[in-house]
C-alpha positions in Angstrom: 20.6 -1.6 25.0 22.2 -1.9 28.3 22.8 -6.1 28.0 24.9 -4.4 24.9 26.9 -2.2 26.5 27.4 -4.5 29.3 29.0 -7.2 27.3 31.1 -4.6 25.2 32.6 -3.4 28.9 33.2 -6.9 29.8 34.8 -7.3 26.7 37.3 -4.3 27.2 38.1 -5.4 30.4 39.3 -8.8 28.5 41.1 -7.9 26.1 43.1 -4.7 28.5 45.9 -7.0 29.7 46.6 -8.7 25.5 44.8 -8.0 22.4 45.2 -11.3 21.2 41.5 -12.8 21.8 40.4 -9.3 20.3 38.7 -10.2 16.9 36.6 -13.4 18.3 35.1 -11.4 21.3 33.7 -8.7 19.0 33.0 -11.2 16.2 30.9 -13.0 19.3 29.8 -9.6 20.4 28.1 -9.4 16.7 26.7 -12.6 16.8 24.5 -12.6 20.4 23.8 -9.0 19.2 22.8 -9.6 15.3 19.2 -8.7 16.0 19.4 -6.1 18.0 22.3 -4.0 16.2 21.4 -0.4 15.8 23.4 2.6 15.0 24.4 3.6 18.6 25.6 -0.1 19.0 28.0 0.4 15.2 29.6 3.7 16.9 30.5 1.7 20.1 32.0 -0.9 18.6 33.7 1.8 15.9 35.1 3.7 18.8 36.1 0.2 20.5 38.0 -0.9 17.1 40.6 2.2 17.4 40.9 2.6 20.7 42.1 -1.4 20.7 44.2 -0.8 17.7 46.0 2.7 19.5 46.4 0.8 22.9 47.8 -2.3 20.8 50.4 -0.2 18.6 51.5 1.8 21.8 53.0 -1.2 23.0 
């Protein structure tokens, strides 16, 4: 779980300065994690999907 989460901060800290690489990071997020997606790891990425989509309107 914590190689998970790890990769999903990494991730955020990509995508902060332009949401444009956005969709293939969590799409390749999905992929390395396909066996090991659980429900805690579908709330994360839930949560991640609307915070990227208020910090991308706000700008």
């Amino acid at each position: 779980m914590s190689k998970s989460l790890t990769q999903y901060n990494l991730t955020l800290n990509a995508i902060t300065p332009n949401m444009l690489p956005f969709r293939q990071l969590y799409l390749k997020i999905i992929a390395d994690n396909r066996r090991m997606m659980c429900a805690v790891d579908y709330l994360v990425v839930h949560l991640f999907l609307k915070l990227s989509k208020i910090f991308s309107s706000g700008n």
